[in-house]
N, C-alpha and C positions, 0 to 999 in steps of 0.2 A: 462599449461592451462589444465584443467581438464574438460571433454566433458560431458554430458549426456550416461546415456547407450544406446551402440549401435557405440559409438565412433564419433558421427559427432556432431558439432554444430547445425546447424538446425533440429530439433525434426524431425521423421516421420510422417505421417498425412496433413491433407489437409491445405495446408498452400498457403500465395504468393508467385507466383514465378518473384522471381526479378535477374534471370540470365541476362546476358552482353545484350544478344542477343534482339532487336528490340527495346533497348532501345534509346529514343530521349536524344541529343546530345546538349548540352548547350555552351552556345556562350562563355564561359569562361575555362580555362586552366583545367585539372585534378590537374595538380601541384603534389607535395609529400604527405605522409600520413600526415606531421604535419602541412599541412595548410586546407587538405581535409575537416574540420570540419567550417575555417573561408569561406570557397566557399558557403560552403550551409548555413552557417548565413549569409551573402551578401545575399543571393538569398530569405530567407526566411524573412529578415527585410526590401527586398526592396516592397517584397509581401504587406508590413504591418500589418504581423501576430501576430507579438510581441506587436500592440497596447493594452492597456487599454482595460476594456470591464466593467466599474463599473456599467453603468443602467442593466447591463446583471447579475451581481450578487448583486445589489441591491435589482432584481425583485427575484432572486432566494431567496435571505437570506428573504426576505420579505413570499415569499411562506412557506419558512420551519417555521418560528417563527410561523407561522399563525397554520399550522398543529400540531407544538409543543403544543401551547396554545390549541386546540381546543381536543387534545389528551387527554390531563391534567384534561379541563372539561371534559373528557367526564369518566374520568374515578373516578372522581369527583359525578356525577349524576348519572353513574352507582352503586356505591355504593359497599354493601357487596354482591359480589355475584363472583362466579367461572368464570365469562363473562370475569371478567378484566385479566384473563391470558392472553384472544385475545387481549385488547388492551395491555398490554405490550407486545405483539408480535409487533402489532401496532406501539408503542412508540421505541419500539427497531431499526425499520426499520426508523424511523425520526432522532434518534441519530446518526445512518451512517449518515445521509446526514447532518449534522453537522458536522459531522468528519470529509468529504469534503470539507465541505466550510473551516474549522480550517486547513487542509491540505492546500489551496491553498493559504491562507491565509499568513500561513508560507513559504511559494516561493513569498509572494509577487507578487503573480498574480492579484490581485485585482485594488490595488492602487498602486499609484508611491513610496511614502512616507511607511520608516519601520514603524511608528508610527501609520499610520493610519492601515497599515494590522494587526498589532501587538493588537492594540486594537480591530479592530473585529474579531480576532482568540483569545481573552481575551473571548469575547462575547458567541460565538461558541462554541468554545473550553472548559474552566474553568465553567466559568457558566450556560450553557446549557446541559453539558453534562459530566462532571468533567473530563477532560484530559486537563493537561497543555499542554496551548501549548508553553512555553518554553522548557520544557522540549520533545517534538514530533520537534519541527525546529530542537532542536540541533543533536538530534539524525538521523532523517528523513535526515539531512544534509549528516553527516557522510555517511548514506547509497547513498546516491546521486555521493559523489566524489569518492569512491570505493564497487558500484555495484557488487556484488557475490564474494567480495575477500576475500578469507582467512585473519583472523587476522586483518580486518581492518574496514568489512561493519556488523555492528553491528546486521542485522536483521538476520544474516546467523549465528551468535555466541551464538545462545541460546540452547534453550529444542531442536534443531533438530538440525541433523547433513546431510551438503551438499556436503560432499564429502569421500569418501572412508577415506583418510587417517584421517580425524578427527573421523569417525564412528570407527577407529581400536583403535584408545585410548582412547575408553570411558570406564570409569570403574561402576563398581556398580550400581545406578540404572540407572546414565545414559546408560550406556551400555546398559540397557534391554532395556529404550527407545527408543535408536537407533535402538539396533534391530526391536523392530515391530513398530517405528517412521510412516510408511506406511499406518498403521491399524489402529494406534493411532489418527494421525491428527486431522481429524476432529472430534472426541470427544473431544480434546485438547483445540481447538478453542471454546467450552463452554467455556473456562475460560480466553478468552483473555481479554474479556472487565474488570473481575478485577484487569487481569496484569498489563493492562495500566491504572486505577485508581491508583494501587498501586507505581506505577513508577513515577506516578505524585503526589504523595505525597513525594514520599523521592529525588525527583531533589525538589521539593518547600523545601523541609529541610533542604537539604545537597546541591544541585547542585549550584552553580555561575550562578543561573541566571537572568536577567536581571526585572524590575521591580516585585521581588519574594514578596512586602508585596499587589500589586495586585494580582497577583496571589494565593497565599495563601487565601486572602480575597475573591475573587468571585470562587474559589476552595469550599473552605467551605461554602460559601453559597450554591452550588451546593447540595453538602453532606447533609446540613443539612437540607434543603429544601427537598429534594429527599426524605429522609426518614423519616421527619416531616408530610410530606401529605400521604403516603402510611400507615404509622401509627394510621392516624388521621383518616382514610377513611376505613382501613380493618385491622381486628380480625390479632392475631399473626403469624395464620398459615396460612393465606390464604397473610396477608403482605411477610413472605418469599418465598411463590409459588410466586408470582408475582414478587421477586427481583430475585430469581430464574430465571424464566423466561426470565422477562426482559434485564438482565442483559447477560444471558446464550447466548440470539439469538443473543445481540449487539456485542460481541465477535464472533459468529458464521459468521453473516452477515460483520463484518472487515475483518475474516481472508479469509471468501469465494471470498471477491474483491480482497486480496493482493496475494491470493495462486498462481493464475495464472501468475504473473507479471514475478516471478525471475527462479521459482522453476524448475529443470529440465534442466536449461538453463546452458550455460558457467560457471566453477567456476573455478577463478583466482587463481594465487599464490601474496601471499603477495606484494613481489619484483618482480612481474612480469612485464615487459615491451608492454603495451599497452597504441596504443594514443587513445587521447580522443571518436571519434566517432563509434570503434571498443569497446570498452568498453561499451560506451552506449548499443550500438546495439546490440552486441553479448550475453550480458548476459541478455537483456529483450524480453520481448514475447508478442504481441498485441494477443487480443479477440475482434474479429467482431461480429455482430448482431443487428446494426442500432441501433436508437434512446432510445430504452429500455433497453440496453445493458449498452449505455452511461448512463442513467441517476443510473440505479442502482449499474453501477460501478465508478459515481463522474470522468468521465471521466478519470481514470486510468487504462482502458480496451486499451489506446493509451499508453500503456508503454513504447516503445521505442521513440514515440516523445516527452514525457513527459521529458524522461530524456536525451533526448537531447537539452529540451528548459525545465527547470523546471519554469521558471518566463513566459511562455505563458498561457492568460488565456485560462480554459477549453474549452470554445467554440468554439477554434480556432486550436484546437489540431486534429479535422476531417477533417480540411480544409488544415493542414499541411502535412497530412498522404500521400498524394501522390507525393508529394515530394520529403517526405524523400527514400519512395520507388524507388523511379527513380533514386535518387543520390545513394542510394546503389545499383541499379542494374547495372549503370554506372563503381562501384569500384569491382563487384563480393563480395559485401558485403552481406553475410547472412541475410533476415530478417524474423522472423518467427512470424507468424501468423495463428491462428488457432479460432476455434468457446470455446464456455465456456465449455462442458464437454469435449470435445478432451484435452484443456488446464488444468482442473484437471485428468484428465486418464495419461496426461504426467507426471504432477507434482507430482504425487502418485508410477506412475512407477518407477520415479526418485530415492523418498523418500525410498522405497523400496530395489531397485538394492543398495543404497549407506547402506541400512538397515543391508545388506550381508556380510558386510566388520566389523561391532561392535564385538569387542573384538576381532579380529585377526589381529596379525602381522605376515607379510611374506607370510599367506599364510596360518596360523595355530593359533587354537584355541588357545585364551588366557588361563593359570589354574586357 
């Protein structure tokens, strides 16, 4: 298992402290590590956390479409003029919260039924904001069952490198990446929102996935809608400042919710032996700040109850949080928590220390 700099699990910084000590005692067994996870699902399904919550994202998805359409006019009526950069700051900041709902969507947090989530993450997802969402479940999945592992959790195997020994065998340009990965970052995240257009076009091409002639079909109308009315409505140059734009923040504002989640935290070995609830826990990182915190981080500012319940709705992911705190501070389990810039100041430093290691093996400069 491979630490954070500094060698401990739990980050430095203002965090909870969920040590042994004053912790309240539950009427049930500790038992071994490999049932520790079904204790606290007992306790947390008897709560009734795990219910439904559809009027609760009805009213949400109902809010956003509302704001979607009213973005649309508004950038519509405003016409040709340099204004619409603000609303495509605007519209950028409505498409995360599409990306949310198409995120919960695929955990089947919503509805009971895969068909009914499948089709309003269709909705969300493809047509709203062109991200398949088959192609974001299957993936998003993968990263679910193997959290920060090497070789296995697919969001840690790109353009950055989480761990010293994959930064030592980076060659050429990833190499240089790696090295200033730190510096880079958040210029990077400008270009996320085309990564995951572009990803959602070649799983709709290439991928096995599940109904692909929907998705292909309300994909493309996304595209071509999108760029039909930006066209229709502003001159050449002011149409690519506003895709620009637009596009730029909507990657900026995904990566800025996701950065905090893993980054800096625990990173596994492949074949490593850890149970389920030591996994969840150790390799994610909650972000507090009330109400405002939640809504602009789609409720994934609860990362580690997220990924220890991914099919609970959002709503109920604050009401879980004390919980899980108590059950880990019952087992001496880590759980870190810190405020939103502490948790990128971590994630950077992280990025960074691991930046140190690009192109050296052993200890010595690669030639």
């Amino acid at each position: 298992m491979e630490y954070p700099a500094g060698g401990v699990a739990l980050q430095s910084g203002p965090e909870v402290n969920v040590s042994a000590e004053g912790a309240v005692a539950q009427s049930d067994s500790i038992g071994t590590r490999g049932s520790e996870y079904a204790t606290l699902m007992r306790r947390v399904r008897s709560a009734g956390l795990l219910e439904r919550r559809v009027r609760y994202y009805l009213r949400l998805g109902a809010i956003a479409m509302t704001a979607l359409v009213a973005g649309w006019v508004v950038f519509v009526v405003v016409g040709d003029s340099w204004w619409q950069l603000v609303t495509a700051a605007v519209l950028a900041a409505i498409f995360t919260q599409f990306a949310f709902l198409g995120h919960d969507a695929g955990h089947r947090q919503i509805f009971r039924t895969w068909r009914a989530n499948h089709l309003f993450g269709l909705i969300a997802g493809n047509l709203c904001i062109g991200v398949s969402v088959g192609w974001w479940t299957s993936n998003h999945n993968r990263h679910h069952a193997h959290p920060n592992t090497e070789g296995a959790d697919p969001d840690i195997m790109g353009v950055l490198a989480h761990s010293g020994a994959r930064a030592a065998v980076g060659r050429g340009l990833r190499r240089l990446i790696f090295r200033y990965q730190g510096w880079l970052f958040f210029p990077m995240l400008l270009l996320e929102g085309l990564s995951l257009h572009g990803a959602s076009v070649k799983a709709v091409l290439w991928w096995p996935i599940r109904n692909r002639g929907w998705e292909a079909l309300l994909l493309a109308a996304h595209v071509v809608g999108y760029l039909a009315l930006v066209a229709t409505v502003l001159p050449p140059g002011k149409a690519l400042a506003f895709i620009a734009v637009n596009q730029g923040l909507f990657g900026l504002f995904m990566g800025c919710t996701f950065a905090p989640n893993h980054k800096g935290m625990a990173v596994l070995g492949e074949d490593e032996s850890v149970d389920f609830l030591r996994r969840q826990v150790l390799t994610s990182r909650n972000v507090r700040g009330g109400r405002v915190i939640d809504i602009a981080m789609g409720g994934l500012n609860y990362q580690i109850e997220h990924h220890l319940f991914p099919s609970m709705p959002r709503p109920n992911l604050r009401h879980v949080r004390p919980m899980v705190i108590e059950f880990c501070a019952e087992r001496d389990v880590p759980y870190c928590e810190t405020g939103l810039l502490e948790s990128y100041s971590q994630a950077l430093r992280h990025l960074h220390e691991v930046g140190k290691h690009a192109g050296r093996l052993d200890g010595k400069e690669q030639s």
